[in-house]
C-alpha positions as CSV (number, residue, x, y, z in Angstrom):
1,X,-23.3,-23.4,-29.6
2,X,-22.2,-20.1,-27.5
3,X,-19.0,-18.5,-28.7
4,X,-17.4,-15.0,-28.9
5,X,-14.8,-13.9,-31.6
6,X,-12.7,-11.1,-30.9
7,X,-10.2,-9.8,-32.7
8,X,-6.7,-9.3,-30.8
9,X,-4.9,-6.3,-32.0
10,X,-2.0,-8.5,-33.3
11,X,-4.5,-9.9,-35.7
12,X,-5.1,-13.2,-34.5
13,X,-8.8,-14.7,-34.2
14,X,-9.4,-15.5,-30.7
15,X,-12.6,-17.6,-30.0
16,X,-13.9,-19.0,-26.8
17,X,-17.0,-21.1,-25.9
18,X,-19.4,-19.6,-23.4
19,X,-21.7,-20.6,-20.9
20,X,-25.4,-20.2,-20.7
21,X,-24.7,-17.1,-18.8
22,X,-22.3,-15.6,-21.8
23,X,-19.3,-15.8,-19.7
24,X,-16.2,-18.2,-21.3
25,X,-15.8,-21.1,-20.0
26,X,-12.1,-21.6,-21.0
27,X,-10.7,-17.9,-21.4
28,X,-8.1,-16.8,-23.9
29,X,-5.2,-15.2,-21.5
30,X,-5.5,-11.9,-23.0
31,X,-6.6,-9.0,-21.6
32,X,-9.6,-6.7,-23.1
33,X,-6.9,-3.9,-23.9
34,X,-5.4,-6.2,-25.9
35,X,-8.4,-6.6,-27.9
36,X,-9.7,-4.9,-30.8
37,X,-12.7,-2.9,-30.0
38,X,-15.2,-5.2,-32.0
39,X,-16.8,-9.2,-31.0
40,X,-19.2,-11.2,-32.6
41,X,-21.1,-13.6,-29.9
42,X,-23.0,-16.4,-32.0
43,X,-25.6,-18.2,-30.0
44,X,-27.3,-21.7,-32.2
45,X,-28.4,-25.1,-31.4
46,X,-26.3,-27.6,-32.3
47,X,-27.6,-29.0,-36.1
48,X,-26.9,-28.4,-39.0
49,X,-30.0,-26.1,-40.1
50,X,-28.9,-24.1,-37.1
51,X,-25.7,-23.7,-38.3
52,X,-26.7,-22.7,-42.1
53,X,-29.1,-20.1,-40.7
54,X,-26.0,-19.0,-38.9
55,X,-24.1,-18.8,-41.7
56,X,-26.8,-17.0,-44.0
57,X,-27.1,-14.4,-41.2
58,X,-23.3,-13.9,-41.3
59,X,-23.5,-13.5,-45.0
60,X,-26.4,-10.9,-44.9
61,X,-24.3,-9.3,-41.9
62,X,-21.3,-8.7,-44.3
63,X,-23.0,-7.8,-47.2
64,X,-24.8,-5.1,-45.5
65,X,-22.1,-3.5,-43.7
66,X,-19.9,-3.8,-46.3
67,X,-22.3,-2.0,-48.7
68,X,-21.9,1.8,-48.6
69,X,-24.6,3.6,-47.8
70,X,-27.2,6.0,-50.4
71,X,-25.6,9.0,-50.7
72,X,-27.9,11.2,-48.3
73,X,-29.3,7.9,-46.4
74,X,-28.6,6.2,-43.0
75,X,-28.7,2.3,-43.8
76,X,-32.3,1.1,-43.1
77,X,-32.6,-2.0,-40.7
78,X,-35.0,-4.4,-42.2
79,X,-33.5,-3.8,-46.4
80,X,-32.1,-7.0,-46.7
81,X,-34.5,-10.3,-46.5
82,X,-32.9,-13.5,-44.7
83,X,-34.7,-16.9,-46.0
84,X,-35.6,-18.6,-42.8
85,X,-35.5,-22.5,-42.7
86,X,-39.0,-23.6,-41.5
């Protein structure tokens, strides 16, 4: 699975399936202006422990942007621990 989400700046979710080379194959018809300044490109094989490691690593993603940083500190890569599927 190859996909990028961006955000376009009416609000809707626009997702499109890419390539091996990251570029989509079906394009959404809207321009990059029309786009909000942020995407998320998710790269997985195609099972379902794939897809819960994806979804973990969207959680941890979330919860560590969304948590405000020490007052003082810069937010530390390698705080939170992911449980990896062996």
């Amino acid at each position: 699975m190859r996909r990028r989400y961006t955000i376009h700046k009416d609000g809707d979710l626009l997702v499109e399936e890419l390539d091996e080379s990251g570029k989509p194959i079906d394009p959404e018809p809207v321009p990059a202006e029309e786009r909000l300044p942020v995407e998320v490109i998710l790269s997985a094989p195609e099972d379902d422990d794939a897809k819960a490691a994806l979804l973990d690593l969207l959680e941890l993603a979330l919860s560590m942007e969304a948590e405000p940083p020490e007052e003082g500190e810069k937010k530390k890569s390698g705080a939170f621990k992911l449980n990896v599927i062996s």
